[in-house]
N, C-alpha and C positions, 0 to 999 in steps of 0.2 A: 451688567452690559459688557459685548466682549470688545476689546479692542484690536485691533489687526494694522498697525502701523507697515509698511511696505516700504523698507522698514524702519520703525521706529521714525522719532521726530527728526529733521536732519538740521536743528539749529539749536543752541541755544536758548534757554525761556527769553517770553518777549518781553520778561519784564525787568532783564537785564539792565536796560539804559534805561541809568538814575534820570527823574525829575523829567520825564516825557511822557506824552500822551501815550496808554497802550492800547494800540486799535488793532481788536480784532476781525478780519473779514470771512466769515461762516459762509459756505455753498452749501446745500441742502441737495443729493443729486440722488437719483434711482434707473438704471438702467440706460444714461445718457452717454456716452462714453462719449461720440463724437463731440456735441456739444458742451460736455464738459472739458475736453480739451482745448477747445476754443474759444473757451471763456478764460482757462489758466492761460493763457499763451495769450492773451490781450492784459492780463493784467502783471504782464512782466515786464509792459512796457508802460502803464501808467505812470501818470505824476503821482511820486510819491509826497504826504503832505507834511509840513516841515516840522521839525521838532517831536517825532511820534515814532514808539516803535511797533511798527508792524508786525502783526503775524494773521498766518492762514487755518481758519479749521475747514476741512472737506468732510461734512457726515452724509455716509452713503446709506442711502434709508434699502438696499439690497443684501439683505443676508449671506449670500452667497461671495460678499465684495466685490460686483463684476467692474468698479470704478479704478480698485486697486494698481494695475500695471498704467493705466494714466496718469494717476496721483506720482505713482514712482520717477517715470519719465519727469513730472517737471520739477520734485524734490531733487531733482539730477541737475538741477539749471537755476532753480528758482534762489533768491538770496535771504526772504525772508521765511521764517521760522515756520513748518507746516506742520500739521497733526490731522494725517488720516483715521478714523474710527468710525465703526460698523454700529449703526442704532438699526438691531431686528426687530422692530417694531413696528409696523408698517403702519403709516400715513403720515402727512405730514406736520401735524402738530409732536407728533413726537419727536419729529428728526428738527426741528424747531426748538425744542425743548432741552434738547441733549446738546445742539449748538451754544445754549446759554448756560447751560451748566457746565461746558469744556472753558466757556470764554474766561466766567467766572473763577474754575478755577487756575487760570493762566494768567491772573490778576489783571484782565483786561477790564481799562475803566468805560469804555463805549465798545458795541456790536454792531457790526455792519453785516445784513445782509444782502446777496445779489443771486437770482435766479440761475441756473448752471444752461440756461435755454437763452441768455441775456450776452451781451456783449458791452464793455464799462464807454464810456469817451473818456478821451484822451488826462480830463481834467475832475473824472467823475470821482473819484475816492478825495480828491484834494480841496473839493470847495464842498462835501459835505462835511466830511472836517472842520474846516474853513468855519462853516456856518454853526455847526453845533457851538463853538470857542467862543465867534462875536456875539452871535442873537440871543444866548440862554434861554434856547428850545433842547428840550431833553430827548426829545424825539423828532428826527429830521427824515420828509422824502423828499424824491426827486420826481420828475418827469419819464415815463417809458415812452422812447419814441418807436418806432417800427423802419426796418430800412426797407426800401425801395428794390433789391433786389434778391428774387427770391434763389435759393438753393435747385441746382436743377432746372430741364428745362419741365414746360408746362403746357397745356390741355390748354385751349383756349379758354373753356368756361372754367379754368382754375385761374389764367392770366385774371379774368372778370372778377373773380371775389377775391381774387388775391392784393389787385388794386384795390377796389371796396376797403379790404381787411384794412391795409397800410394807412388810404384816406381818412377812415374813421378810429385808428391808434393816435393818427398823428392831430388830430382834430381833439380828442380824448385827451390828451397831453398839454395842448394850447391853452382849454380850458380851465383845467387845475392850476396853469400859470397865471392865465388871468385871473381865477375865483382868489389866490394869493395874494395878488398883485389888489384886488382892493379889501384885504384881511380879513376875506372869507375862510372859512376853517377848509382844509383840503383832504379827508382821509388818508392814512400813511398807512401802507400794506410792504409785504416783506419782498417785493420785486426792488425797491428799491429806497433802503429804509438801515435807519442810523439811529440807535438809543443808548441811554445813560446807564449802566449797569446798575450803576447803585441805584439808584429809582425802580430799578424791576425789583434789586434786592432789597431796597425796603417797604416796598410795597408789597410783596411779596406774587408779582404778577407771573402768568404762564399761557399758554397756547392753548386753549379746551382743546381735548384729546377726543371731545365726544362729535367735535364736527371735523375728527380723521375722512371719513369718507364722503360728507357734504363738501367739504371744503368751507373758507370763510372764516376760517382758526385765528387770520393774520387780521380781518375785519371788528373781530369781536376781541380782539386785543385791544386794538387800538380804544374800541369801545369802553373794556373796562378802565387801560389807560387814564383817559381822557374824566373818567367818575372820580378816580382817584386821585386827580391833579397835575395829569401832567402838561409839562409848557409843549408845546408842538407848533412846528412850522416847516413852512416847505422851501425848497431851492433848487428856484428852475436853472439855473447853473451846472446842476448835476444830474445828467441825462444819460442813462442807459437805454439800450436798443434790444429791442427784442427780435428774437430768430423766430420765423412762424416754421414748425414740422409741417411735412405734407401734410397728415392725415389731420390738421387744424382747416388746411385750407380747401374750408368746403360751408355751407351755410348749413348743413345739418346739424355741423360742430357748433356754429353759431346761436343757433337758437338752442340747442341742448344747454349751452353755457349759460344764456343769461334767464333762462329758466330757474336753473337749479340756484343761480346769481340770485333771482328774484325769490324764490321759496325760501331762500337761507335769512334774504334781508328781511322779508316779514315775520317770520319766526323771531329774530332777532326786538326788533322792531316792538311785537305787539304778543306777547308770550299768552296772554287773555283777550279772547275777540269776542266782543257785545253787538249785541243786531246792528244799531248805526253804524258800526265802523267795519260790518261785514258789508252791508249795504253800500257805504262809500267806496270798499276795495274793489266789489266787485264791478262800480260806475269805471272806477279811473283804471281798472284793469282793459273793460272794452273798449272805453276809448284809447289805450294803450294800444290794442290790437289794430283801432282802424287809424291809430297813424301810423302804425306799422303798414298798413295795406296801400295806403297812400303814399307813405315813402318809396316803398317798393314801384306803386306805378307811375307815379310824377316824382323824378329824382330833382327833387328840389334841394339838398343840400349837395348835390355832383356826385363825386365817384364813389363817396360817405353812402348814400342812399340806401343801398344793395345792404349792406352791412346792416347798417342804422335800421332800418324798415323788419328785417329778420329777427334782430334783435328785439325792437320793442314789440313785434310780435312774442318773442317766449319771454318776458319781461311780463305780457300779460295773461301767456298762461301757465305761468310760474305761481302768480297770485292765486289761480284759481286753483292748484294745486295745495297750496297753503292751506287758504278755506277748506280744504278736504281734507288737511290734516295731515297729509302728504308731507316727508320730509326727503330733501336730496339726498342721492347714492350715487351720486356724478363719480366717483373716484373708488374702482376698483380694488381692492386691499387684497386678494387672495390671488390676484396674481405676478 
């Protein structure tokens, strides 16, 4: 793998300071520049969490380093220990993968991942910390809230899904606090997700590389995760925000997503399909469809509906793609 430091690391190893937690926090970025700048520039002003030495890894999943002169600029300001490197290997369970084998080798005892599309709150890196120390969960998420204001001005029929969008993230969010809050199990995905090094490394876990261009790498982690014993819990305390891109905010984007969402989770799900339980997919796919259709014309959950209703329309003809054998290609790799 080649590495392209811009240049070189500009700190110290972070495992310098004796007898402290070393937490490392990994971005995963590919052709974001802006948004990756203003994910590092929020998190130079978080709380940092007490008795822990920090450091940064930035893997740029673009061959070319188009991330590089961003990474520079905040290695220019930034106080803790950074390490930019180039994984050309396009998708993202590789660039997933290469984060935990830099962390690992920078003797860091927990990974923290955060989307380069995300933005931390103020207290987000310090109470998942926080949580991993007191609850002895090995694996800790947080809640992705959505803000309210988007980038730019807007279309009015983009104003429309674009509320939708935010109602039904922050709706999405509530839920996983409550499904916690009565120790319901929460899925943890790498938007917003904290794990025990040593538990990957003796479990010997990793990213499937084969659902690079389905997506779902971080779902099917947690999966194997979770067979192999790990403790996990969630901490609605630790809230990061996600930044919607224009070209997200449109319901074609929507329903394309929880399509390829829905074809990756049944695959996962059900690897061998027997007449009844093709028969069953296919009942609670249509009905899938027609409460999508009734979402959409009586918006009974409010400004969620729009969102929601689109949604569980390609939720149910995601399933029927499945049945077909049909696997997702939502994520483009050749360009």
């Amino acid at each position: 793998m080649r590495d392209t430091p811009p240049p070189g690391d500009n700190h110290a190893p972070a495992d310098s300071v004796a007898n402290s937690l070393v937490v490392c926090v990994a971005i995963v970025t590919y052709r974001r520049a802006n948004e990756l700048a203003g994910l590092l520039d929020a998190l130079l002003t978080i709380e940092r969490p007490a008795d822990c030495s920090l450091h940064l890894i930035i893997v740029d999943n673009d061959a070319d380093g188009s991330a590089a002169a961003v990474v520079r600029g905040f290695m220019e300001r930034g106080t803790e220990p950074t390490r930019y490197v180039i994984e050309p290997q396009r998708g993202i369970p590789f660039a997933r993968n290469r984060c935990m084998a830099e962390a690992m080798a920078g003797n860091a005892d927990v990974l923290v991942f955060i989307d380069d599309d995300e933005l931390p709150s103020h207290q987000w890196l310090a109470r998942l910390v926080d949580h991993y120390r007191t609850k002895g969960h090995q694996l800790v998420g947080g809640p992705v809230a959505m803000r309210a204001e988007p980038t730019g001005a807007l279309a009015w029929s983009q104003s429309l899904v674009f509320s939708s969008i935010v109602a039904w993230a922050n709706r999405k969010a509530r839920r996983s606090n409550r499904r916690a809050e009565r120790g319901s199990p929460v899925t943890v995905v790498t938007n917003n997700w904290l794990c025990d090094l040593n538990f990957i490394s003796d479990k010997k876990l990793a990213f499937r590389t084969d659902y690079a261009a389905s997506g779902g790498s971080d779902a099917v982690f947690f999966r194997d995760a979770v067979a192999k014993g790990i403790r996990h819990g969630w901490c609605p305390d630790a809230v990061v925000y996600d930044r919607l891109p224009r070209q997200r905010i449109s319901l074609a984007y929507q329903f394309r997503r929880a399509r390829a969402q829905s074809t990756n989770n049944f695959h996962m799900r059900h690897p061998a399909i027997d007449p009844p339980q093709r028969l069953r997919t296919i009942a609670v796919a249509i009905v899938r469809i027609a409460i999508g259709v009734i979402g959409i014309v009586l918006p009974v959950n409010g400004a969620a509906s729009l969102v929601m209703g689109v949604r569980s329309i390609g939720w149910g003809v995601g399933r029927f793609d499945a049945l077909a054998g049909k696997r997702s290609r939502f994520y483009n790799l050749s360009g």
